[in-house]
Structures are given as C-alpha cells and as structure tokens.
C-alpha positions, 0 to 999 in steps of 0.5 A, a space after each residue: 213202757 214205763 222206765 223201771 225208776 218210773 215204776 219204783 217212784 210210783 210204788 214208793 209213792 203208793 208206800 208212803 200213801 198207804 203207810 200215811 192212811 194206816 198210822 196217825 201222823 206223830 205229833 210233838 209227844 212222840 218226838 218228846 217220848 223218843 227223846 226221853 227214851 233216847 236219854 234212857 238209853 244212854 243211861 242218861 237216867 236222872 234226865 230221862 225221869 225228868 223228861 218222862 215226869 213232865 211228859 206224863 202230865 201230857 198223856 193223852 190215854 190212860 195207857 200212854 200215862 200207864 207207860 210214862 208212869 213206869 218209864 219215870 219209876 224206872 229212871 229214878 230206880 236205874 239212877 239209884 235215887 230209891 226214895 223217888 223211885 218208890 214215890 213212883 213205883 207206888 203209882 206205878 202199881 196203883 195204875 195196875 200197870 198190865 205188864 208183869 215186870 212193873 211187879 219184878 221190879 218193884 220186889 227189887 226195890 223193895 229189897 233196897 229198903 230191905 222190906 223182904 217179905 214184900 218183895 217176896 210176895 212180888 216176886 211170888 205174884 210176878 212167877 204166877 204170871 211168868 211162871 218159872 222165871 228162874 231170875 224171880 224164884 232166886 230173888 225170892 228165896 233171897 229174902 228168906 237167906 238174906 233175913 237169916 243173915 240181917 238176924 245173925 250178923 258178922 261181928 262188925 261194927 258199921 260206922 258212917 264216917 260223917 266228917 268226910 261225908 255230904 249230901 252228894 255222892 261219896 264214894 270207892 274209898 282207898 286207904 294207903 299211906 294214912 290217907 283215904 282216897 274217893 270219889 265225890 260229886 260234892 261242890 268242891 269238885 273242879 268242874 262245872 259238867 253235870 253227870 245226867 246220870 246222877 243229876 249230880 256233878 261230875 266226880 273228882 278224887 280227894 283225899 283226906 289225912 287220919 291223925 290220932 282217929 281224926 279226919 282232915 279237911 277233904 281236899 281235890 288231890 294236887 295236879 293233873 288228875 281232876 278234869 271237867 268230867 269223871 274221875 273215879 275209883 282210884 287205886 294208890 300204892 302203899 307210898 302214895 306216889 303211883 295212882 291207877 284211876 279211871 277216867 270216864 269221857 275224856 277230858 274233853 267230854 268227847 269220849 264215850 268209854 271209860 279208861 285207867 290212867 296212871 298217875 305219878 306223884 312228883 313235888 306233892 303234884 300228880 303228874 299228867 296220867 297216862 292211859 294204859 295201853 289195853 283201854 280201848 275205845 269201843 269198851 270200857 274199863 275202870 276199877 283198878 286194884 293192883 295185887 300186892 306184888 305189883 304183877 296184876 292189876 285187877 278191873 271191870 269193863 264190859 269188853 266183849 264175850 263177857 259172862 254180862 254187863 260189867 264183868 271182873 278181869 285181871 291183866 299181868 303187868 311186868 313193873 321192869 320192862 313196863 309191859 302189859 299182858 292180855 286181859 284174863 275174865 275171872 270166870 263164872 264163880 267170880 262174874 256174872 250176868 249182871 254188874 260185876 264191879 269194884 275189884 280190891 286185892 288185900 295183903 293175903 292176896 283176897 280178891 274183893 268186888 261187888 255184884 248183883 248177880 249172885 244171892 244177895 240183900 239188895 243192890 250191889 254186894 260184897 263178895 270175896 273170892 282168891 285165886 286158886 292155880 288159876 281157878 278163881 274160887 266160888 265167890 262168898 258173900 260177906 253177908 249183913 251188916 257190911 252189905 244191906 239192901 242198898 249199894 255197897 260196894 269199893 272196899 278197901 283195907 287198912 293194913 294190919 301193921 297200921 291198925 294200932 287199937 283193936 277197936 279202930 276200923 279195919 276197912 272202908 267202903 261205900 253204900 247208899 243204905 238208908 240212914 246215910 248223910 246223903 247219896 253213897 257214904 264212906 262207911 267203917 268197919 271195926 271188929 265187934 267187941 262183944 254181942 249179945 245173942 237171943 236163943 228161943 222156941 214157939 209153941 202152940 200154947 193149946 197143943 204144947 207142941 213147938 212151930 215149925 216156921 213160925 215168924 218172929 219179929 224183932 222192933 225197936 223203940 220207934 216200931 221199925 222192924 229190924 228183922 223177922 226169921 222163921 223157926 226151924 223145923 225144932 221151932 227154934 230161932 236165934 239171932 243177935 240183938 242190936 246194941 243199946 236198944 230197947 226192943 220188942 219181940 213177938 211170934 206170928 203164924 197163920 190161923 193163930 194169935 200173935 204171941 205176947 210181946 216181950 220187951 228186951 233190953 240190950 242196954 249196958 252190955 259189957 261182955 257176951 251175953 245170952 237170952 233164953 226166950 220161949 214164946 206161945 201162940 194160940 190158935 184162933 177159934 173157929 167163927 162160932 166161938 165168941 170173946 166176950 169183953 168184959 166191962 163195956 156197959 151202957 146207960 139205960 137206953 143209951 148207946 154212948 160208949 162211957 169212959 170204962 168201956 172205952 179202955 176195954 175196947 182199946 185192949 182190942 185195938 191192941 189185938 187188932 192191931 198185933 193181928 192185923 190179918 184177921 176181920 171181926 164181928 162186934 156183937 152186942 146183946 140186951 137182956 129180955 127186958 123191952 120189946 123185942 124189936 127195940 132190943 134189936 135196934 138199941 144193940 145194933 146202935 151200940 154194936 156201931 159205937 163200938 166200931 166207930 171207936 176203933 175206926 177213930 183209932 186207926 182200924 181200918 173199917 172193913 175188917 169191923 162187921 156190927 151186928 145187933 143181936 138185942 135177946 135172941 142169944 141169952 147166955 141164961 134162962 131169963 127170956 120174957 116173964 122169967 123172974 131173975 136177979 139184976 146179976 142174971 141179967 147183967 150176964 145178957 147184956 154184953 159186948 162179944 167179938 169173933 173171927 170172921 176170917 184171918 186172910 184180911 189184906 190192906 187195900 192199896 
C-alpha cells in the first residue's frame, strides 16, 4: 500500500501538471505588471505610472494595453499630477476602456479643472451603468452647487504668494511669531531621498520672516528637525519656541508610518524631537494643531475603527504633568469615508480641515466646524474662491492682533489650483474691499415669458469660461463679476438660440456696484422653416464665393459657433433661367462652396448638409416663359440655412 506522503507527492504532482496544461506559463510582462501594481499599492504612485508607461508600449492585446492605459491615467491622478493624468485619461476614454469606473474617475478629474458640466455628464453616463451609486449621484449634484458657489463667491481676495513659491511642492503653512512655517520638496531641501509618491524630493520645514509685507529668503529651519526623509505639517506656538510636526519613515527611512514629534527651540536651534507617546507603528499619525489653551492637540491617522481612510481626532494633554489623553475620533459631522486631514484651531477655538468627503469643488476642501459640549457641529464648507477644483488644504490664521492693514492677508493655505507657480502654492487670503454683483432675467424673446433653467455664461477676454449657473425657477440669476476684467455674458437653452452676447466691464471699480442685465432667447424653428442669408451673390455661371459673400456667411460662423448643438442644411436655389438639370447641378456646386468656407473656418464638417435645389423652390411666379423683371429673379437666387437638429455633439 502506498504511504499517505506517497499519495500526497503524487496529488501534488498531478496539481501542478494540471494547473501547468490550464494557464499559460507567465512570462517577464507579468512579473513587470506585478511589480508595477506592487509600487500602486504602496502608493508609491509617481513610480507606478512610470512603470505602467512603459509596460504599455509592450502589451501584447489590446485588453492588456486598455488596462495598462488606465493603471498609468490613475497613477498620475492618485499622485495628483492632473495635467498628465488628463493627457492619459483622455486615451483611456478614446480605448473605450469597458469598465465603467474609468467614466467615475474621469468626472473627478474633471472637476480638478473645474469643468463641471463635463464632469457631470460622466457622472450621468457612470449611474446609467451602475445605476444608484450614491457616490456618482452626489458627485453630480455638486456641480451644480459648487458653480452656484464659483458664481457668488465669499468676499476673499486670493492671492499666490509667489516669493515663497517654486515649481515643486509648497505646502501646510503656519503663521506664528511673524514668520510663516511649511513644507517644501524644493532643492534646498536637506536630503538626497525621492519620495516616489510625488516623484519629488522628500520635504523639509522652512521658514521665512514678514517685514513691512515683504517675505524673506526661505531657509531649512536651525537644528534637528530635517531628516533624509519627510518632514512636514508643523505646528509652532505663538512664541516660536515649541514645534509639533509629523515626521514620516523614520530618519533612517525604515519606518513605515508617519509620527508627531516635538521639537523645543534652544539658542536659535530646534532641539532633537521627541515622539509622542500615542504614535504607534501600525497607523499613523500627523497634522498636528494645538488649540489655543494648550490642552488638545488635534490630528489625522488612519488608527483603526475610523468612519475612512484618514479621519480627524483630538488627544487632551495635561502641559504641567506633561501626560497625555486617549485619542477621541471627532465623529461623522467632521469625518468621513474618504481623507480627512490638516486640522488647524484659530483663537475663537474653530476647528479647520480639509476632506473629500463631503459636498465639495474638487479634491481636498476646507470645512470649519467647533466644538459644541462635546458634539463637534455639522461641518461647513468654506465655498469658492478659497477652495477650487484642486487640493486645498492646511490653513492657518493670522492673529488679529497682528494684522495691522485691513487689506493685508488674514490667512495662509495651500492648493494646487490651476494657475499656480508650480505643485502646491502658499496662497493668501485678504478680505475684499468692494464687489461688484450682476442681477438678471432670460426670457423667451417669442412668448415673453421668463426661463426656468436657463444656462448662462460668463467669459473672460481669452474665452475661458469663469463659470456657468442656471436660472431660477423666476428665470432669475446673479453672481459676482471678477475685478478688472472685460468679459462676455450670454444665455443658453435647449431647442433655442444662444442670446446676444454682452460685453461687461469690470474695470476701475471703486466702491460696490451693481448691474442689471436681461438677456432673450428665441426658440429655434422648426426644420421646415428656412433663413435666408442676404448678400451671397455669384458670378453668372460660377460657384466662387466673391468677397461680400464671404463676410456674410462669417456672420453664420459666428451663430454656429455660439450654438454649437445644432447641424444645418445650406441650401442654394437658382432662377429659372437655364435647363433644369444644369440649375440643379450649378446650386449644388455652390451650396458646397459654402461648406467649404465654414469647414476652413473651424466648423466641424458634419454638422454642414449641402443641398442644391437649382428651380424647384422659387419663392415667386417666374417659372420658365414668364416675363419677369432682374429684381423678381434676383429674389430666386439665394443662399438659405435650416436646422436640421439641435442634439449635435463633437466626436472625440
């Protein structure tokens, strides 16, 4: 009889045979495609879309390219490098990438760049493939709130403080003692590591003096609290002798989790930091805020039975005994399933942070919340202009017994809006000295009546949208006009006409103003019901469009182009003098010309449909034999366009 390890050998053996004759041996690809996820994993992002990039270029079908395609587009997303990862996600969708995620996260890269009537349609297209995802249908009704809020915004001035900026990451600003404390991966920064992350150097803190509104030099904070690796989001008391700061893998570069440290200024030198004894290797934690009396100290970590991935606690600390409290999560009106992060406490004992989980106009937002008995209130969402569709995120007050000019910033945070010098910018915020706001009304130009969610549009001289709203159900709208701007205002609505446009400026403002606007749209006809544009003439058996007839059909490249929904019909019509068939065949030539010329000009050729008609639609009597003056005939020979359909949508 065989031994029972005789038996197992030879069931192992046929295993591993028949597993052999069932998959394919894996080759280096896969070993490289496991490596890549590998660095995913570890959020090791910036790498992971280098590695996916060139594994990409050796894919061998085209659902393993389709894959690798995403993988790079998400890397580049999750490391927060938007502009590449719209480069890719823009592939990604071209692929027609079968898994209906690529659509959810292409919206949420959308809204980074704050183009929220895109991202809702992706959000729209995702719930038609998962229907009732309740993450989808609130990222799509926040882009209608947030471009309500972008079209009023608070009374902030925001302002890039560019002396203290560069092209790498700036970031968690701290004001104490008239200096402003952050983060930075610039090349001053004391170590040689790479945080494969960001693809950037690992962070230290410097520091810079304010003196008469000027900026000094940034330099590395004296000491012992720069390492080979992370340093970051540090907190200093109102003497600038006690730093809190969190310090991620070690200075060694062993450790895995971040930690606060303590840090104790001694002879213009930070002393060697200590950890606080609630840190733990197996979470992390960083972010410190102490609140102004010195009893709490305020964090994010990801510690077990948390409401998500980072999540906002607070730990009570006893400065005369020097002990420290238990870790208390602040609940579900402050955190949420996703990051919450970058606590700050101003001297009305507010709580700041930033999260993505609540109704907001990108990435990481700024919210405000306080302590009421214990209950930490619903969190509010400080709204546009201080946070945009980027990151932003670690704010911190100026005292108000520092802020000498009414004019001068009230706070400092970071963001990676567009528009910046470089990663995440060191932003101001100052109070707004005056605004200018714009009340109006739609209506229907036929009816008289007013429109109910009608869009309306605001641009600036470059034709960048600033925002678009919708009319209240009193075809009302209002919203604040930027500051020393010319822009453009105009209305939209399905089935109609875009309106006229106005031109605004907001130039040499001084006090607060107001602007009354009314704006009117007209319905488009129906597709039996021709334009007939006046002034497009031919020479006698020529189809070359002459220099008059040119400018008019640039007035139509003007309407095709504010209605960029709808596809036309050029038609072109001859007098009855000539054959029939040759009248035919000579309209149909110019009908062509017609398109050719808006084609050249930027229309997209199939919303253009040329028709000839030659003599079979005179708008008169003067068929063949009858007698009829030059002016009778002239009324034939035209150039008309109707609307074929207003659904037309650009193909990618």
């Amino acid at each position: 009889m065989l031994s029972r390890i005789t038996i197992s050998i030879i069931c192992i053996l046929f295993f591993v045979t028949a597993r052999s004759q069932e998959e394919p041996p894996r080759t280096q690809l896969d070993y490289d495609i496991q490596n890549a996820q590998r660095a995913y994993d570890l959020k090791k992002y910036n790498t992971a879309a280098k590695l996916y990039q060139k594994l990409y270029t050796k894919a061998r079908s085209e659902e393993q390219k389709q894959k690798l395609l995403f993988m790079v587009a998400e890397s580049y997303r999750k490391s927060n490098n938007f502009k590449k990862a719209f480069e890719w996600y823009e592939q990604v969708i071209n692929s027609k990438y079968p898994d209906p995620k690529v659509i959810y996260s292409y919206g949420l890269l959308l809204k980074n760049f704050e183009r929220y009537d895109d991202a809702a349609r992706q959000f729209y297209d995702y719930l038609f493939e998962v229907p009732a995802d309740p993450d989808a249908d609130r990222e799509m009704k926040n882009c209608a709130i947030v471009q309500t809020w972008k079209a009023n915004p608070k009374k902030f001035t925001i302002k890039n403080v560019a002396e203290l900026n560069t092209e790498f990451s700036e970031y968690s600003p701290f004001y104490a003692n008239e200096k402003l404390f952050w983060s930075s991966s610039r090349p001053e920064a004391k170590g040689t590591e790479i945080f494969e992350w960001t693809g950037q150097k690992c962070s230290d803190i410097f520091e810079s003096n304010n003196t008469n509104n000027s900026w000094s030099k940034p330099v590395n904070v004296k000491g012992n609290v720069n390492t080979n690796f992370n340093e970051g989001a540090a907190w200093v008391d109102s003497t600038g002798s006690v730093m809190y700061f969190t310090q991620c893998n070690g200075s060694d570069g062993k450790g895995v989790n971040c930690k606060i440290f303590v840090s104790y200024k001694q002879n213009d030198v930070w002393s060697k930091p200590n950890v606080l004894p609630f840190c733990s290797d197996s979470f992390s934690v960083g972010h410190p805020a102490m609140s102004i009396d010195g009893k709490r100290l305020f964090f994010a970590s990801d510690m077990k039975d948390g409401f998500g991935e980072k999540d906002i606690y607070y730990v009570s600390y006893d400065p005369v005994k020097d002990k420290w409290g238990t870790p208390v999560n602040l609940g579900p009106n402050v955190n949420t399933k996703e990051d919450d992060m970058f606590p700050y406490i101003d001297e009305n004992n507010t709580i700041y942070y930033s999260s993505k989980g609540f109704i907001g106009m990108g990435g990481l937002d700024i919210f405000k919340t306080q302590d009421s008995a214990g209950t930490f209130k619903k969190s509010e969402n400080l709204q546009y202009p201080v946070n945009s569709g980027g990151d932003d995120f670690g704010i911190s007050y100026v005292p108000k017994s520092k802020i000498k000019d009414p004019l001068s910033p009230i706070a400092y945070f970071c963001s990676n809006r567009e528009g910046g010098k470089g990663d995440d910018d060191i932003y101001s915020i100052s109070i707004k000295p005056f605004i200018f706001v714009m009340r109006g009304k739609v209506f229907d130009k036929e009816m008289n009546t007013v429109m109910l969610n009608a869009e309306v549009s605001l641009k600036d001289e470059k034709g960048i949208v600033i925002y678009k709203l919708k009319t209240n159900d009193k075809g009302e709208f209002n919203a604040e006009l930027p500051l020393n701007k010319i822009l453009s205002l105009s209305a939209a609505y399905p089935k109609y006409f875009m309106s006229d446009i106005i031109t605004i400026s907001s130039k040499n403002i001084i006090k607060d103003s107001s602007l009354e606007i009314i704006l009117y749209l007209s319905p488009i006809p129906a597709e039996d019901y021709d334009f007939t544009l006046k002034g497009i003439y031919y020479d006698l058996d020529k189809y070359d469009l002459r220099p008059e007839a040119k400018r008019v059909l640039d007035s139509l490249i003007i309407i095709l182009n504010n209605n960029p929904s709808i596809v036309i019909e050029i038609g072109s019509h001859t007098d009855s003098r000539a054959a029939a068939d040759y009248n035919l065949k000579l309209s149909q030539k110019r009908a062509e010309s017609c398109v050719n010329y808006l084609v050249q000009h930027g229309i997209p050729k199939d919303r253009l449909v040329p028709v000839g008609y030659g003599e079979t639609k005179l708008v008169n009597d003067c068929a063949d034999g009858v007698d009829c003056t030059e002016a009778q005939h002239q009324e034939n020979r035209r150039t008309t366009f109707r609307v074929l359909n207003s659904d037309y949508k650009k193909k990618r």
